[in-house]
Predicted model as a PDB file, atoms N, CA, C, CB and O in Angstrom, pLDDT in the B-factor column:
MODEL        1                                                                  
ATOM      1  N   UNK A   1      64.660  11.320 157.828  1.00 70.00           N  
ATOM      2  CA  UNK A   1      63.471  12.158 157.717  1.00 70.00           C  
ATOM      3  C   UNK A   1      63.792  13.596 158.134  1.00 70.00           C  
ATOM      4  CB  UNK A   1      62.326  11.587 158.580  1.00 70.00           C  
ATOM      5  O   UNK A   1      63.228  14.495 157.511  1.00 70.00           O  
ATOM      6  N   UNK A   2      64.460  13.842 158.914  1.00 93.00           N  
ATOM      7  CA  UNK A   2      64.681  15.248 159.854  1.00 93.00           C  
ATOM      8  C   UNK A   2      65.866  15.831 158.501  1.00 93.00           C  
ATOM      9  CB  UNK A   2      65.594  14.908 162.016  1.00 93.00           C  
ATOM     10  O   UNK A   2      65.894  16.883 157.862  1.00 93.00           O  
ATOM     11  N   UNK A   3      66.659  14.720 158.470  1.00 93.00           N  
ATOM     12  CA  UNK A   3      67.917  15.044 157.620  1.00 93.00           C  
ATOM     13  C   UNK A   3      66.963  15.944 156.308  1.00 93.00           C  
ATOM     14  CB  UNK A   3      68.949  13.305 157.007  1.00 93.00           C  
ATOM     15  O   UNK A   3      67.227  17.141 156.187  1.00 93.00           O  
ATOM     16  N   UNK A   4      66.202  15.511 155.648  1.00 94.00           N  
ATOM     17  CA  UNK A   4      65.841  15.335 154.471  1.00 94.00           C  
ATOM     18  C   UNK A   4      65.184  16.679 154.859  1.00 94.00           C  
ATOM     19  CB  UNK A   4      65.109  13.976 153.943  1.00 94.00           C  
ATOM     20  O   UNK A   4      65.787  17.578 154.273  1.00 94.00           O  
ATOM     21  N   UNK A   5      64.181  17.160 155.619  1.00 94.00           N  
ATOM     22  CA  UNK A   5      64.225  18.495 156.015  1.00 94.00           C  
ATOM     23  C   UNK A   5      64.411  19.631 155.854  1.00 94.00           C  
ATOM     24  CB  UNK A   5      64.535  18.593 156.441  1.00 94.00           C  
ATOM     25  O   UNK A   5      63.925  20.536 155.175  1.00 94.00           O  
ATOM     26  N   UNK A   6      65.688  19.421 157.025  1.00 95.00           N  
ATOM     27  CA  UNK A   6      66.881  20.479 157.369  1.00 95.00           C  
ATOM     28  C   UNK A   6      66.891  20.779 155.552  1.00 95.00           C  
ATOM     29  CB  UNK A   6      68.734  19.652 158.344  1.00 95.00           C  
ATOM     30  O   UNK A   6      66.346  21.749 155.024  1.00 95.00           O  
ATOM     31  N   UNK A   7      67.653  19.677 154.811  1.00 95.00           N  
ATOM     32  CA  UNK A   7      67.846  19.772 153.132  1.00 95.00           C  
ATOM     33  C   UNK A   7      67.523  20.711 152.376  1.00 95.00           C  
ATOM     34  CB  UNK A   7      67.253  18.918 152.463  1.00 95.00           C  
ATOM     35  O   UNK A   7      68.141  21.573 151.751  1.00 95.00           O  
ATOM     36  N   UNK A   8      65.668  20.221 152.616  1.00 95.00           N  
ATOM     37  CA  UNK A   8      64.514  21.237 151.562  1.00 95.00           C  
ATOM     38  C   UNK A   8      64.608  23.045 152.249  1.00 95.00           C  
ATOM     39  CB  UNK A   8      62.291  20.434 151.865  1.00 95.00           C  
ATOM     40  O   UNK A   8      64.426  24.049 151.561  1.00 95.00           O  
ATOM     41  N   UNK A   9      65.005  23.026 154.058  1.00 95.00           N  
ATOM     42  CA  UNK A   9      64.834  24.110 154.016  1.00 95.00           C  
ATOM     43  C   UNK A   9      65.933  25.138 153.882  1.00 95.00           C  
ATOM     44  CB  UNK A   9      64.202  24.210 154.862  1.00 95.00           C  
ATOM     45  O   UNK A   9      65.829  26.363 153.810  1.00 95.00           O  
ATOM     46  N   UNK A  10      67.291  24.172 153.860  1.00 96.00           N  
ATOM     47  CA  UNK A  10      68.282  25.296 153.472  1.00 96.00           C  
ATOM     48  C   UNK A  10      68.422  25.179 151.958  1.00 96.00           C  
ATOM     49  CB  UNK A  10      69.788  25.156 154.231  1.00 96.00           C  
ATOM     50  O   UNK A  10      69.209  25.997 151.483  1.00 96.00           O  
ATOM     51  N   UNK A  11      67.977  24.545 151.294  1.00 97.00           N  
ATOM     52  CA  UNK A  11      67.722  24.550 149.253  1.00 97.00           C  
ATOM     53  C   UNK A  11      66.807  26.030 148.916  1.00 97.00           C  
ATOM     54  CB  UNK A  11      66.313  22.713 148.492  1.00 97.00           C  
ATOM     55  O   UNK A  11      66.917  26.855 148.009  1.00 97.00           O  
ATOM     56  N   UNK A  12      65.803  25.924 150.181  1.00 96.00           N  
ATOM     57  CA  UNK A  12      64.919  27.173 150.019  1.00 96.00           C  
ATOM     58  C   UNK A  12      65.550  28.551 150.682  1.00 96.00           C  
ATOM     59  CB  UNK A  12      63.462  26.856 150.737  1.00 96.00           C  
ATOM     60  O   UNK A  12      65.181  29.676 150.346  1.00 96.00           O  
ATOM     61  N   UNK A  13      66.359  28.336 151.481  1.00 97.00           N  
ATOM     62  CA  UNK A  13      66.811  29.651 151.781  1.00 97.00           C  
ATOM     63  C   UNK A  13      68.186  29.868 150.885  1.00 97.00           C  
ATOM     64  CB  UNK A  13      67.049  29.803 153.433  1.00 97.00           C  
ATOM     65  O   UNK A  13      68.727  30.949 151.119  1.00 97.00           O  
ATOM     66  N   UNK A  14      68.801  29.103 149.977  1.00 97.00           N  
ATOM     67  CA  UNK A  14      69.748  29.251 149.023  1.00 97.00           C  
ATOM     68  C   UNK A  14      68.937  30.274 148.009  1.00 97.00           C  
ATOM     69  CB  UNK A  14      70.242  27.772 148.395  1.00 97.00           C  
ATOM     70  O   UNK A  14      69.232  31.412 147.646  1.00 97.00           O  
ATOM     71  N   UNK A  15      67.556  29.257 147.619  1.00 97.00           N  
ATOM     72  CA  UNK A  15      66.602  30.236 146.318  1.00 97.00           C  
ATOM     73  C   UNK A  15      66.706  31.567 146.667  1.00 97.00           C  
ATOM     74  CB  UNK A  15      64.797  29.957 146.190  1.00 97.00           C  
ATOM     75  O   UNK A  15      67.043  32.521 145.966  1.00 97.00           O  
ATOM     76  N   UNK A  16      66.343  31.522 147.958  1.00 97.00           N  
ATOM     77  CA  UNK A  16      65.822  33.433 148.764  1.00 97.00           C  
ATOM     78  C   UNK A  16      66.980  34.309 148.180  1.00 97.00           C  
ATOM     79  CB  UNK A  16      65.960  33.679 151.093  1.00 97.00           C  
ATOM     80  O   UNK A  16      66.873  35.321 147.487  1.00 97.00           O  
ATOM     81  N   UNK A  17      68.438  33.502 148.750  1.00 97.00           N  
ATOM     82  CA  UNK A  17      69.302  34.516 148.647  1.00 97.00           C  
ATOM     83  C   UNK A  17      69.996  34.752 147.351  1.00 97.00           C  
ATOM     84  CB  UNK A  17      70.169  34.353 149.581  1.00 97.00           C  
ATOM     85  O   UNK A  17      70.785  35.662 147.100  1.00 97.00           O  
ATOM     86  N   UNK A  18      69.511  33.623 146.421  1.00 97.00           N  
ATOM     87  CA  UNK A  18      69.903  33.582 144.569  1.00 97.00           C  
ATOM     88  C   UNK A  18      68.972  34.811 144.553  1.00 97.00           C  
ATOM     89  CB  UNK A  18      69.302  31.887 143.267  1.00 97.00           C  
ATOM     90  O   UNK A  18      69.522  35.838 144.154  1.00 97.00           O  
ATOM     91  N   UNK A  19      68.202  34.876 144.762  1.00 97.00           N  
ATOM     92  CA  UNK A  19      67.012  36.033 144.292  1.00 97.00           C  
ATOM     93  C   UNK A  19      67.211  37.603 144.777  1.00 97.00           C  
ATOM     94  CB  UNK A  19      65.470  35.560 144.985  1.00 97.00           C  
ATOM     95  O   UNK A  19      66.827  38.588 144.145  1.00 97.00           O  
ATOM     96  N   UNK A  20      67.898  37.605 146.040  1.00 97.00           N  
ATOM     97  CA  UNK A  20      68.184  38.652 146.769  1.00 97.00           C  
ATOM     98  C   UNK A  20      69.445  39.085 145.933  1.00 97.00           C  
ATOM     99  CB  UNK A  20      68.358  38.338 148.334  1.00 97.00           C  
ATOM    100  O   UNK A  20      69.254  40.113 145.284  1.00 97.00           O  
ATOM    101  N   UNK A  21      70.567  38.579 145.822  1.00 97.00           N  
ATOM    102  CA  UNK A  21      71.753  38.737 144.654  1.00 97.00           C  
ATOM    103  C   UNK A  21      71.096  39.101 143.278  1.00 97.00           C  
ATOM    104  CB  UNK A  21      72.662  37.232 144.423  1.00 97.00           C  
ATOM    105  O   UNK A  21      71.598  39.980 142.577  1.00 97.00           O  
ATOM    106  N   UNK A  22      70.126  38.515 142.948  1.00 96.00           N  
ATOM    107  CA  UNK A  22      70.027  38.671 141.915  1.00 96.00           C  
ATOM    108  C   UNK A  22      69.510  40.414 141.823  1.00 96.00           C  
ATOM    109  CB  UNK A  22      69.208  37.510 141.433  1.00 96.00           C  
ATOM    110  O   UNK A  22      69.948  41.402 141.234  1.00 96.00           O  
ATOM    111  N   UNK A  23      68.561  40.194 142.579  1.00 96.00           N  
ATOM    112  CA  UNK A  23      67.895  41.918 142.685  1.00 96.00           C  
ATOM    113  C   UNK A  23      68.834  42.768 143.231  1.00 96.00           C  
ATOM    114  CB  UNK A  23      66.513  42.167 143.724  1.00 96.00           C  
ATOM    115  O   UNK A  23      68.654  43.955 142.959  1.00 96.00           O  
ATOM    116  N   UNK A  24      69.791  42.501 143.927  1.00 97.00           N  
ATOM    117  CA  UNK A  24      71.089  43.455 144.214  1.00 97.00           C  
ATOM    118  C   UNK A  24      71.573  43.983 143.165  1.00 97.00           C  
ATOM    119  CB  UNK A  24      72.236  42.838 144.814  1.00 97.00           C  
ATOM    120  O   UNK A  24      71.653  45.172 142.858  1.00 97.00           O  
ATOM    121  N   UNK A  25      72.052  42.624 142.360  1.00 96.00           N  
ATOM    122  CA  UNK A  25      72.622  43.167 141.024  1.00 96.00           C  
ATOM    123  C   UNK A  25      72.262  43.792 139.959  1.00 96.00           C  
ATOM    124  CB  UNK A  25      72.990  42.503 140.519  1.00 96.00           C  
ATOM    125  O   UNK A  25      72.926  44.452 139.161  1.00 96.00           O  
ATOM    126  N   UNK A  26      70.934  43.488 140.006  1.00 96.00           N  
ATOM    127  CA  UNK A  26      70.106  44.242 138.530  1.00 96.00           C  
ATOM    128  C   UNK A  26      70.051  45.651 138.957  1.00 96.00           C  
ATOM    129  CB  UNK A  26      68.265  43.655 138.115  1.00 96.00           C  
ATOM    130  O   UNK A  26      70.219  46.555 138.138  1.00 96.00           O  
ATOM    131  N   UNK A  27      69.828  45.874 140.182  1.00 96.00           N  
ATOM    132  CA  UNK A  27      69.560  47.314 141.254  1.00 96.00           C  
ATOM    133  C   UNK A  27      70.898  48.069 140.698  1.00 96.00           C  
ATOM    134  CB  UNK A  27      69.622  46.974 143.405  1.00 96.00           C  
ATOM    135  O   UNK A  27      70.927  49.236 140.307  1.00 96.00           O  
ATOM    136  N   UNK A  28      72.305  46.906 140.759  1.00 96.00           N  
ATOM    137  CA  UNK A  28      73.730  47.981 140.807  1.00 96.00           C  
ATOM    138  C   UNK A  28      73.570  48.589 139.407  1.00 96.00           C  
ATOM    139  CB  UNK A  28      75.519  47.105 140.986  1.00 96.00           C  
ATOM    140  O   UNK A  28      73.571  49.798 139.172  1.00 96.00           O  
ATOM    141  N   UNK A  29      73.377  47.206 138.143  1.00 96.00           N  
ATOM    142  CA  UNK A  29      73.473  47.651 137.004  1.00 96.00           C  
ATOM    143  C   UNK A  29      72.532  48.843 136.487  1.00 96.00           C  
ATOM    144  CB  UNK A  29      73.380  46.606 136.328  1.00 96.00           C  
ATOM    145  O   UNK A  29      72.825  49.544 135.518  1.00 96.00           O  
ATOM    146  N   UNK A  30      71.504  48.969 137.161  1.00 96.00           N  
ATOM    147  CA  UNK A  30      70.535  50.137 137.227  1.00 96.00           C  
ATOM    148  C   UNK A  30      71.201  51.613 137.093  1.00 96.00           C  
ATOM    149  CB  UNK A  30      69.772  50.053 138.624  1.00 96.00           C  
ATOM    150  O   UNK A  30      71.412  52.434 136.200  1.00 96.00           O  
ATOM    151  N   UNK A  31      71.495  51.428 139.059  1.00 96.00           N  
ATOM    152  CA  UNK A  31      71.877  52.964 139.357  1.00 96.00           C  
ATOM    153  C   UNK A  31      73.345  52.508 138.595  1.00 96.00           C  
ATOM    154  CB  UNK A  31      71.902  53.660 141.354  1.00 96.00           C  
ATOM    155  O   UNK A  31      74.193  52.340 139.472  1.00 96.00           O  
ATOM    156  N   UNK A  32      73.700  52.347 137.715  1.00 94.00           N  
ATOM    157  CA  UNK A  32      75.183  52.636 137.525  1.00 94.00           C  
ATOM    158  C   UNK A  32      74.704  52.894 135.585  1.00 94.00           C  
ATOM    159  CB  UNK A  32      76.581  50.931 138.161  1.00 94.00           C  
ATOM    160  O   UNK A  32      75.005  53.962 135.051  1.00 94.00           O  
ATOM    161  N   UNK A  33      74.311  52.293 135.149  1.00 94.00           N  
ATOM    162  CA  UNK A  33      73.468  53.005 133.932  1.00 94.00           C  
ATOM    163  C   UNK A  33      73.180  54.602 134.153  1.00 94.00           C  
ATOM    164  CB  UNK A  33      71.920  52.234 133.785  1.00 94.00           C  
ATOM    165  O   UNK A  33      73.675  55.609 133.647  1.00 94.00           O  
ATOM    166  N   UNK A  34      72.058  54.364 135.232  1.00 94.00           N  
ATOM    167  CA  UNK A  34      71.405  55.599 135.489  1.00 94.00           C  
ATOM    168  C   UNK A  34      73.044  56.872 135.554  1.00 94.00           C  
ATOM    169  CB  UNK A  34      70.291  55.342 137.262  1.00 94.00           C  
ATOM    170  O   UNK A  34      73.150  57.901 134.888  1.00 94.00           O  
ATOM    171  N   UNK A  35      73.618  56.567 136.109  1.00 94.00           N  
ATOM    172  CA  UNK A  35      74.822  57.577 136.664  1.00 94.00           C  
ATOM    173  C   UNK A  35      75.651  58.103 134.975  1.00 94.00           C  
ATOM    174  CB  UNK A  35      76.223  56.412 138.012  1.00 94.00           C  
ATOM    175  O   UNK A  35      75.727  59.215 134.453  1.00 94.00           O  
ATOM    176  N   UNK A  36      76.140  56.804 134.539  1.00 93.00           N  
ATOM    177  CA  UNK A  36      76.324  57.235 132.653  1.00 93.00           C  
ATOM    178  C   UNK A  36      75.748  58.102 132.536  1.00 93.00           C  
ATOM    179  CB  UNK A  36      75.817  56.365 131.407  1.00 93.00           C  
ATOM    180  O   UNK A  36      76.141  59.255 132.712  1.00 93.00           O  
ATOM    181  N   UNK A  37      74.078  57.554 132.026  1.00 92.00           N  
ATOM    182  CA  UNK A  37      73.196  58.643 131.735  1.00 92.00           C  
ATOM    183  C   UNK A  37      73.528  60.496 132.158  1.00 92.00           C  
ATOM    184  CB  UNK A  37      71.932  58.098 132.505  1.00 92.00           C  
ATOM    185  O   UNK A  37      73.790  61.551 131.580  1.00 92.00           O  
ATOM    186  N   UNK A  38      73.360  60.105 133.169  1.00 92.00           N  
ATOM    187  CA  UNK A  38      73.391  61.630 133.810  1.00 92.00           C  
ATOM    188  C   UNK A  38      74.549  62.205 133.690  1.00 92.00           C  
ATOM    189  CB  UNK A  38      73.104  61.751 135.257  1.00 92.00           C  
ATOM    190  O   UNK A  38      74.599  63.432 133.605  1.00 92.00           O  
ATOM    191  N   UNK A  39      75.560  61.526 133.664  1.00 92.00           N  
ATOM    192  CA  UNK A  39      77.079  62.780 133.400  1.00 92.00           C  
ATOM    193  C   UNK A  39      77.473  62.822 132.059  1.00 92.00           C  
ATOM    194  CB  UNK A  39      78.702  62.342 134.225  1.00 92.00           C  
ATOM    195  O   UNK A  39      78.414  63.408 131.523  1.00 92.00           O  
ATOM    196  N   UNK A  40      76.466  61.996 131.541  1.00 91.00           N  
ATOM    197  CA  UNK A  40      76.631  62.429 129.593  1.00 91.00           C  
ATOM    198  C   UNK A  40      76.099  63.523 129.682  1.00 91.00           C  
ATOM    199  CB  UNK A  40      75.750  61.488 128.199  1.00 91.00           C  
ATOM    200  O   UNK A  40      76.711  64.585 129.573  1.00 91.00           O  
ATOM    201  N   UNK A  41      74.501  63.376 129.957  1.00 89.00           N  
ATOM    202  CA  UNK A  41      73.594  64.685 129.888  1.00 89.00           C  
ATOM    203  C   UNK A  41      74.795  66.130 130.331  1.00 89.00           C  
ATOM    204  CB  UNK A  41      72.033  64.460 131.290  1.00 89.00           C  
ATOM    205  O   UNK A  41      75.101  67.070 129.598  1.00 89.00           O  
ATOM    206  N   UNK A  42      75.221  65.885 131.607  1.00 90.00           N  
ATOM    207  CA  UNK A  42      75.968  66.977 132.051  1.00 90.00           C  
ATOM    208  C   UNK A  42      76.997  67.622 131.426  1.00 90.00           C  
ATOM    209  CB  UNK A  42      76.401  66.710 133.014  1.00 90.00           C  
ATOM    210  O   UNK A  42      77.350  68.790 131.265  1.00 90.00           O  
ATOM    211  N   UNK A  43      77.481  66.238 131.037  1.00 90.00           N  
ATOM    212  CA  UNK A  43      78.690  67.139 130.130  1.00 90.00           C  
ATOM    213  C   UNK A  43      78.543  67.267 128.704  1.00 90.00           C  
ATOM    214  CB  UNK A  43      80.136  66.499 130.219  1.00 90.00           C  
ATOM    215  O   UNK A  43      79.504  67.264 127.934  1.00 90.00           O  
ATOM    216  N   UNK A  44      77.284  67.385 128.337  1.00 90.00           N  
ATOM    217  CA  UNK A  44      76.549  68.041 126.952  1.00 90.00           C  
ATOM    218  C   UNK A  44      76.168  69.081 127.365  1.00 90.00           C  
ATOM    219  CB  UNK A  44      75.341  67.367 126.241  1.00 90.00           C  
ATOM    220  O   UNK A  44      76.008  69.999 126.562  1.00 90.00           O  
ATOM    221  N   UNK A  45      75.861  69.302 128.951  1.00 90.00           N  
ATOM    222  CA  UNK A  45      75.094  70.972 129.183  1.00 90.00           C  
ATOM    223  C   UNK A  45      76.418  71.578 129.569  1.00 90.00           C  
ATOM    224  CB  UNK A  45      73.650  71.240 130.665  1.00 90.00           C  
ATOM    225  O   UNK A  45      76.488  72.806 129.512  1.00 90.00           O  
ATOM    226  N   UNK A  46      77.242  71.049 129.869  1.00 91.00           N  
ATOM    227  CA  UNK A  46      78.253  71.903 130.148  1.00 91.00           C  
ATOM    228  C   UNK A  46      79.146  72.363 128.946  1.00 91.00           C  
ATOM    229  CB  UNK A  46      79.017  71.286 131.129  1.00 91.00           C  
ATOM    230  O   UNK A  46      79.802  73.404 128.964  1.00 91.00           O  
ATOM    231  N   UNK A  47      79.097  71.309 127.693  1.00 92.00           N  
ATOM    232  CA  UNK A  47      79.939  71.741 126.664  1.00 92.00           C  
ATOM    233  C   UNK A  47      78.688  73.066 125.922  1.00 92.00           C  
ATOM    234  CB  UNK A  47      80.487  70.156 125.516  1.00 92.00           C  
ATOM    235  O   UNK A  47      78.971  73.969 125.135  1.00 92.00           O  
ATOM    236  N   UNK A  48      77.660  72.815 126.376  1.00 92.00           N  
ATOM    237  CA  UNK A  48      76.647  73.792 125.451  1.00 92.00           C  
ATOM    238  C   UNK A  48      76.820  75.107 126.343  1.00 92.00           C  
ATOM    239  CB  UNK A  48      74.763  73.202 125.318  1.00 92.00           C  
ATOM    240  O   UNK A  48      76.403  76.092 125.734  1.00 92.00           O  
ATOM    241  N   UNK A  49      77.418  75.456 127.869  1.00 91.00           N  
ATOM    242  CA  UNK A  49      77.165  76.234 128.558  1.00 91.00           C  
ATOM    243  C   UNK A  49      78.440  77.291 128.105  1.00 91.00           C  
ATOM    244  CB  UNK A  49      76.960  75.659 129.927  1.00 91.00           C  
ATOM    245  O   UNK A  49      78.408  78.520 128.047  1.00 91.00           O  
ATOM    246  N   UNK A  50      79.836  76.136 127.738  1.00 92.00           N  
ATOM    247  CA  UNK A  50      80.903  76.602 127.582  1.00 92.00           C  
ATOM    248  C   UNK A  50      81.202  77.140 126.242  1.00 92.00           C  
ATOM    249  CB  UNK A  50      81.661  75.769 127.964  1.00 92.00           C  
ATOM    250  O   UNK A  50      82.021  78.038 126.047  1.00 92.00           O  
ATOM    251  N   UNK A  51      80.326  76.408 125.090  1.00 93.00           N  
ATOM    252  CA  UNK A  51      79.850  77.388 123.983  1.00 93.00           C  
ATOM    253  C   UNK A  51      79.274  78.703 124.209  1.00 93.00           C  
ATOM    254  CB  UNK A  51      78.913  76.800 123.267  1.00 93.00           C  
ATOM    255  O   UNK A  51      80.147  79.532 123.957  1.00 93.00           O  
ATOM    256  N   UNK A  52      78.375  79.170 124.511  1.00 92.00           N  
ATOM    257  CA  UNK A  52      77.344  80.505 124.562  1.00 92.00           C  
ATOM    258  C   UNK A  52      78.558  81.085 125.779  1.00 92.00           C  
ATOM    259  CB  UNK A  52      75.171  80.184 125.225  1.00 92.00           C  
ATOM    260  O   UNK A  52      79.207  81.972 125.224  1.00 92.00           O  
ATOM    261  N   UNK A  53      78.949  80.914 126.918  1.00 92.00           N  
ATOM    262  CA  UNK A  53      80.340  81.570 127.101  1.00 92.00           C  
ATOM    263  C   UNK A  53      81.162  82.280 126.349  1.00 92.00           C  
ATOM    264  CB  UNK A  53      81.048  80.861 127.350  1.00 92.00           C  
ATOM    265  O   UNK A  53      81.543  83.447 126.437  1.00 92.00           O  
ATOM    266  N   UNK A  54      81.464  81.144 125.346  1.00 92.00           N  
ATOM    267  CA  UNK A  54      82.666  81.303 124.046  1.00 92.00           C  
ATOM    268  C   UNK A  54      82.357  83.163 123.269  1.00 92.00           C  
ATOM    269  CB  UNK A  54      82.178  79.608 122.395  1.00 92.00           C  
ATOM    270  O   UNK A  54      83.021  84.155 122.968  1.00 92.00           O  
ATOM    271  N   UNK A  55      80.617  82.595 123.255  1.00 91.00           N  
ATOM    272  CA  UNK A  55      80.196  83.477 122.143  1.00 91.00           C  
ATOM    273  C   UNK A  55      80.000  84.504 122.605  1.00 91.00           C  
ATOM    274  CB  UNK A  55      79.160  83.183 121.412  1.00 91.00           C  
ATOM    275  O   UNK A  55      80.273  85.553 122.022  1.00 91.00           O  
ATOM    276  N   UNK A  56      79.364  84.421 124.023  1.00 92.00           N  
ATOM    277  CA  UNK A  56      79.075  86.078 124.291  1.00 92.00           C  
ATOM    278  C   UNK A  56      80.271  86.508 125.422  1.00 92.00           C  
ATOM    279  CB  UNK A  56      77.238  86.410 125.059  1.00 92.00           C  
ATOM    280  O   UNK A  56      80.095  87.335 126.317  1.00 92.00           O  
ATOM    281  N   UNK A  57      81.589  85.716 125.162  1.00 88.00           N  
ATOM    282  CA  UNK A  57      82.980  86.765 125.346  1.00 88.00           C  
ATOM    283  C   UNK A  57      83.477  87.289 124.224  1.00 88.00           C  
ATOM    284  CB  UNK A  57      84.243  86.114 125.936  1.00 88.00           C  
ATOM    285  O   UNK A  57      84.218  88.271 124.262  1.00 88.00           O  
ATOM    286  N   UNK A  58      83.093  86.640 122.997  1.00 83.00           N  
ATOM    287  CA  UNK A  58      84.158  87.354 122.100  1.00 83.00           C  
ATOM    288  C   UNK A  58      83.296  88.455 121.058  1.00 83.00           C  
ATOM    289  CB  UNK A  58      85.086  86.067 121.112  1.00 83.00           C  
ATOM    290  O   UNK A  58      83.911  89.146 120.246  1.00 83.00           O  
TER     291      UNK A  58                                                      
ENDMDL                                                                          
END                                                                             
């Protein structure tokens, strides 16, 4: 009876921490998308910055 327990309540703190991993990971794949994103953007403003440079040196 006690055995059987202990069982259900470490099965339930396994779920907690499947769930906690899980939201870790969706979180990494997030900010690490998010980071792509942003140094594409950047290095489109920087190739557009290094154009109009180009143009109004020569």
């Amino acid at each position: 009876m006690d055995l059987e327990k202990r069982v259900a309540a470490l099965e339930g703190q396994i779920q907690e921490q499947r769930k906690t991993i899980r939201f870790i990971w969706i979180s990494l794949m997030l900010i690490s998308l998010t980071i792509i994103t942003l140094s594409t953007r950047f290095n489109k403003l920087i190739n557009i910055l290094d154009e109009v440079i180009r143009r109004v040196a020569s």
